[in-house]
MARNUNU-717058 format. One record per residue (C-alpha): residue number from 1; residue in three letters; x, z, y. Coordinates in steps of 0.02 Angstrom, whole numbers. Each point is the difference from the previous one (the first is absolute). Example, Ala and Ser with C-alpha at 12.3 -4.5 7.8 and 13.67 -1.06 7.14 Angstrom:
BEGIN
1, Ala, 615, 390, -225
2, Ser, 69, -33, 172
//
This chain:
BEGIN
1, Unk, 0, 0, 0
2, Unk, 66, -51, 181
3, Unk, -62, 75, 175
4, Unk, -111, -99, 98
5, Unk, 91, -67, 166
6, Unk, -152, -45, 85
7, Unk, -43, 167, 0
8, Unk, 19, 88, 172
9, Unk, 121, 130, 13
10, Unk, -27, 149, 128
11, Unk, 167, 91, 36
12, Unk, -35, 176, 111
13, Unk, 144, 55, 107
14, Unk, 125, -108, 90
15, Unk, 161, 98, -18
16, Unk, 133, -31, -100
17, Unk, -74, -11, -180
18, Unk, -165, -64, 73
19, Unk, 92, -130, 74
20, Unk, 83, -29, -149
21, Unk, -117, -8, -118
22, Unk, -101, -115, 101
23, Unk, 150, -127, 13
24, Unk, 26, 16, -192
25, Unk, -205, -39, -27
26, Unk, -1, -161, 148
27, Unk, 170, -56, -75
28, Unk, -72, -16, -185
29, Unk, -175, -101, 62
30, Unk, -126, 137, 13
31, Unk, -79, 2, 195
32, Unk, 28, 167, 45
33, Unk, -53, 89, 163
34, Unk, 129, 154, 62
35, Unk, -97, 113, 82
36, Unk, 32, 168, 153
37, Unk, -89, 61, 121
38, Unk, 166, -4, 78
39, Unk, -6, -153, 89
40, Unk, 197, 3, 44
41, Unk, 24, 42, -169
42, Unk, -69, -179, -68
43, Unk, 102, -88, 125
44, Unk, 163, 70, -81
45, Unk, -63, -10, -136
46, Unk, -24, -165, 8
47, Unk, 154, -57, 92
48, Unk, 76, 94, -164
49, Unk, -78, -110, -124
50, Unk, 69, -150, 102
51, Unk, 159, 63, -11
52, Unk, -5, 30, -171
53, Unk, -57, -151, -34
54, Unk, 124, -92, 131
55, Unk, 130, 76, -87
56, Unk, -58, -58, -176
57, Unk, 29, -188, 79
58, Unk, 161, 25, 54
59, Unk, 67, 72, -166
60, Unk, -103, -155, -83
61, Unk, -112, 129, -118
62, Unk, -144, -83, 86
63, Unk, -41, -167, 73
64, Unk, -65, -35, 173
65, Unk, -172, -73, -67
66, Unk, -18, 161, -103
67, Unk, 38, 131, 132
68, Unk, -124, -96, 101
69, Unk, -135, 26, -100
70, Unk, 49, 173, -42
71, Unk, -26, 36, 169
72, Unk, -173, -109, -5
73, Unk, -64, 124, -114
74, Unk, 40, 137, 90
75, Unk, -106, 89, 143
76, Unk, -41, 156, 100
77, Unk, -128, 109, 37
78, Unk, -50, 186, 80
79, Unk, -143, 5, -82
80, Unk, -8, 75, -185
81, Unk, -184, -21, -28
82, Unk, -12, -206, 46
83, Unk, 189, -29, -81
84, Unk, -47, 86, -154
85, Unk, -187, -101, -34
86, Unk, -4, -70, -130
87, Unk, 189, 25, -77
88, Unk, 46, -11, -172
89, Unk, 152, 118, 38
90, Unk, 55, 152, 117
91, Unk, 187, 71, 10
92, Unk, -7, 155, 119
93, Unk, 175, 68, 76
94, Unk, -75, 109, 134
95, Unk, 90, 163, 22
96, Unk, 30, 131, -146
97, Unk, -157, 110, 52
98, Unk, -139, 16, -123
99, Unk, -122, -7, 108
100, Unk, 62, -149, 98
101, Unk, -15, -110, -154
102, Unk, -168, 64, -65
103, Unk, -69, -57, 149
104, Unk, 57, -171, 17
105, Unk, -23, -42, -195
106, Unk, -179, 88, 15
107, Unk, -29, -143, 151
108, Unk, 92, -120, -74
109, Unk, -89, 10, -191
110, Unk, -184, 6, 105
111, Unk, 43, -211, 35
112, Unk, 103, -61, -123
113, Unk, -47, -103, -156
114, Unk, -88, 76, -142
115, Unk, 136, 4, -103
116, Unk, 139, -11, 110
117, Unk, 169, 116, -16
118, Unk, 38, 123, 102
119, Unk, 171, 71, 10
120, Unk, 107, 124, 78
121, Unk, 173, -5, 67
122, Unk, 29, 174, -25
123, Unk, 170, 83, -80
124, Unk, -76, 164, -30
125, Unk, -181, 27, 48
126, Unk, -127, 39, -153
127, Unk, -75, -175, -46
128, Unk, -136, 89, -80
129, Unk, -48, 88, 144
130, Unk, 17, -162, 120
131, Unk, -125, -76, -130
132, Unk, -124, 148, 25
133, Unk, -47, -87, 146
134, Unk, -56, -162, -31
135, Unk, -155, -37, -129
136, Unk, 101, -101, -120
137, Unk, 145, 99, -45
138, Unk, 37, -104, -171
139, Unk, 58, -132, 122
140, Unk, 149, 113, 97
141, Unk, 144, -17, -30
142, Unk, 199, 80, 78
143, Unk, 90, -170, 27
144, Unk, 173, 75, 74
145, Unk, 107, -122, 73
146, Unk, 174, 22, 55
147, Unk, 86, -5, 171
148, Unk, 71, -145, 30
149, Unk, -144, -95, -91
150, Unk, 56, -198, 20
151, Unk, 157, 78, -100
152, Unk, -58, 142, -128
153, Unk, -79, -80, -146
154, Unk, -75, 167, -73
155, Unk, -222, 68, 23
156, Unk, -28, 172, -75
157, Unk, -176, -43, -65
158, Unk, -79, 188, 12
159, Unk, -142, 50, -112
160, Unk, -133, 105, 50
161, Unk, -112, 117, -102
162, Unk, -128, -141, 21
163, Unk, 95, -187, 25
164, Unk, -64, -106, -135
165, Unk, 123, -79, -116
166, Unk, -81, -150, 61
167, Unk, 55, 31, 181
168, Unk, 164, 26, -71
169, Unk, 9, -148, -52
170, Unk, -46, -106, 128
171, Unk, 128, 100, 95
172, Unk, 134, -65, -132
173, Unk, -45, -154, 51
174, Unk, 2, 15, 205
175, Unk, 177, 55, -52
176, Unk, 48, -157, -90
177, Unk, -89, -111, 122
178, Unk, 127, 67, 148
179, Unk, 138, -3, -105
180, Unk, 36, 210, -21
181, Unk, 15, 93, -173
182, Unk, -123, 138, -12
183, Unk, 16, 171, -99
184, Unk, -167, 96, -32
185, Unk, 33, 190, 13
186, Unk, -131, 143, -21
187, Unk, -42, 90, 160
188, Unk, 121, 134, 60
189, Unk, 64, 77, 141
190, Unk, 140, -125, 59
191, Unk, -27, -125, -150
192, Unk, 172, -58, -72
193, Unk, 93, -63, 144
194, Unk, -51, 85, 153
195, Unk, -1, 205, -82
196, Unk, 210, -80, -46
197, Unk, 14, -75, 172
198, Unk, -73, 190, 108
199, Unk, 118, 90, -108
200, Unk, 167, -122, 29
201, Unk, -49, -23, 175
202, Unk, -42, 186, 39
203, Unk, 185, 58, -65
204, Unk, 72, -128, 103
205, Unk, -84, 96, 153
206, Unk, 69, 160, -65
207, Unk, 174, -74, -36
208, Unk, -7, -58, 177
209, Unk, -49, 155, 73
210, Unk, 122, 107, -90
211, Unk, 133, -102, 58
212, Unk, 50, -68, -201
213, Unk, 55, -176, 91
214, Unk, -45, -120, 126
215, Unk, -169, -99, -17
216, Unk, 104, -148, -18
217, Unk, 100, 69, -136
218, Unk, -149, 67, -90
219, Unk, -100, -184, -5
220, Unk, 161, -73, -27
221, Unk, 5, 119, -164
222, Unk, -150, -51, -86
223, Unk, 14, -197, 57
224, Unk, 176, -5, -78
225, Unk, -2, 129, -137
226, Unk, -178, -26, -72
227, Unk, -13, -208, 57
228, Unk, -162, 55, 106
229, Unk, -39, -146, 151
230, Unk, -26, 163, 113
231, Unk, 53, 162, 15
232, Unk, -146, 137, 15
233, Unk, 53, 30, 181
234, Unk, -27, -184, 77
235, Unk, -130, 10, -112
236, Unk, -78, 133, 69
237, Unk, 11, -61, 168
238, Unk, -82, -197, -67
239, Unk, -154, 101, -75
240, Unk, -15, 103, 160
241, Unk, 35, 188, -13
242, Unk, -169, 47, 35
243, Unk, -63, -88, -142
244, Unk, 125, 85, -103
245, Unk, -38, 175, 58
246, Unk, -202, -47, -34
247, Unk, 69, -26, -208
248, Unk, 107, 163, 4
249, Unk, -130, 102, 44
250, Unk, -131, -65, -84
251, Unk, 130, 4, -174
252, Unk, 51, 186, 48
253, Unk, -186, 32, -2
254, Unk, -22, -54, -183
255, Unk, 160, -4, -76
256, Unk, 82, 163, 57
257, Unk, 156, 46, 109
258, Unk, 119, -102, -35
259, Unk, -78, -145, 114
260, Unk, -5, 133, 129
261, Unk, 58, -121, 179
262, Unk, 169, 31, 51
263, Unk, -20, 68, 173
264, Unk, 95, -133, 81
265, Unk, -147, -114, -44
266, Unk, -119, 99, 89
267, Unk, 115, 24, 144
268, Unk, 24, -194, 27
269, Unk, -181, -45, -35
270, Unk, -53, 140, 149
271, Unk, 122, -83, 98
272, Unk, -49, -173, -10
273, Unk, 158, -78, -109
274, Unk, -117, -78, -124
275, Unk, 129, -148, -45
276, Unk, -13, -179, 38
277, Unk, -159, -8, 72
278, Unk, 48, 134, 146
279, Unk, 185, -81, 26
280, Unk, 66, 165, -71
281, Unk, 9, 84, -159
282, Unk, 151, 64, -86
283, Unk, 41, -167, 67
284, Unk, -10, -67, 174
285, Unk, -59, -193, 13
286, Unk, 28, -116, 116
287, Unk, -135, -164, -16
288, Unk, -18, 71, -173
289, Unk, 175, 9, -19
290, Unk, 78, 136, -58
291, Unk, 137, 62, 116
292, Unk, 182, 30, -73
293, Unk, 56, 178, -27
294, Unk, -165, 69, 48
295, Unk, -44, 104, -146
296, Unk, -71, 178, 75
297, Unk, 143, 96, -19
298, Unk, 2, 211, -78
299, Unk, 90, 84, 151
300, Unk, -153, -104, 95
301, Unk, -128, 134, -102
//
């Protein structure tokens, strides 16, 4: 069985997975509307998916004709409730709060088609509870993506006490259709990768702020000595430090203390240093550059 691409695909939240997920649907032929109340938000996002797909040309992965009508496919919109009509899919990636995404799956699912799939983003929320919401939860499903999408092949597909083996399925085959592997893992705090990820990330933190070595020397550590593309510090500071301190708590609330946040995570989060998306994390960035040498530094603490 193959996924329908001229079903509409409804992606909620134009940051960075948003964005990508939407370029990874538009790029594989399924029309797919990003949508944010945000309205700034969809114009980088947009500009983004250009880019992306700009760049794609002038490595030769894609052809001119073919980012064209990528980009055909793809469009806009503030509104949830007309973007979502009549969809045969919905990814959400709005913020790590439970609440938040109850309510925009809960307007979302009111629209859509009757047997469309509707999927979260999230990388540690309880799908089951998420799925509480709507009146069809056989058809919800976790569909975690990975940060930078156009380049990590990998979807957690997340079961829920109620997701169908049917929708889990079909999900298989959204996979396939944009050209990621998928792993289906029970629901748990965390899953597989992101409950690794808080823990890795979190020590980093508390290697940092105990002065162990420089945050240059500690992502260098784990890119050369364990092959990973990133260390946890830079990426800590892609994700967006908030984001990351939403996970801890939410895994020190149901798994126990040690994914208590390292205090220096709390301290940069009060003070704004979120990572990329603020110019300064652990990092400082420059036109999303990161700046040489400009790892925060322990006597800095």
């Amino acid at each position: 069985m193959s996924a329908d691409k001229s079903n509409k695909v409804v992606v909620v939240g134009a940051g960075l997975m948003g964005t990508g997920i939407a370029h990874a649907f538009a790029s594989s032929g399924f029309e797919t509307v990003l949508v944010d109340t945000n309205a700034e938000s969809l114009k980088r996002a947009y500009s983004s998916i250009e880019k992306i797909l700009g760049d794609g040309m002038r490595l030769g992965k894609v052809t001119a004709e073919a980012a064209q009508a990528a980009f055909a496919r793809l469009s806009i919109n503030g509104d949830l409730t007309e973007a979502a009509a009549g969809a045969h899919v919905l990814v959400e990636t709005v913020s790590e709060q439970l609440a938040v995404k109850k309510a925009v799956v809960a307007q979302a699912a009111a629209v859509m088609a009757h047997n469309a799939i509707i999927a979260s983003n999230t990388s540690a929320l309880s799908v089951t509870e998420i799925a509480a919401s709507i009146p069809v939860p056989d058809r919800f499903i976790g569909m975690h993506f990975f940060n930078p999408v156009h380049k990590m092949k990998l979807v957690e597909l997340v079961r829920g006490l109620a997701t169908s083996d049917e929708t889990v399925a079909r999900t298989k085959d959204l996979c396939d259709a944009i050209g990621k592997t998928s792993i289906t893992v029970n629901e748990s705090p965390g899953l597989t990768t992101s409950r690794m990820s808080a823990l890795l990330g979190n020590e980093a933190m508390y290697m940092l702020q105990e002065g162990t070595a420089t945050a240059e020397d500690i992502d260098t550590a784990l890119r050369m000595g364990f092959n990973h593309p990133m260390g946890p510090l830079e990426l800590g500071d892609l994700t967006g430090w908030d984001t990351r301190l939403s996970v801890l708590r939410y895994l020190h609330e149901t798994l126990g203390e040690k994914f208590r946040p390292c205090p220096l995570i709390i301290k940069m989060v009060g003070a704004g240093r979120l990572g990329r998306k603020t110019g300064h994390g652990v990092y400082k960035y420059e036109d999303g550059n990161r700046v040489p040498a400009s790892g925060l530094k322990a006597s800095a603490l």
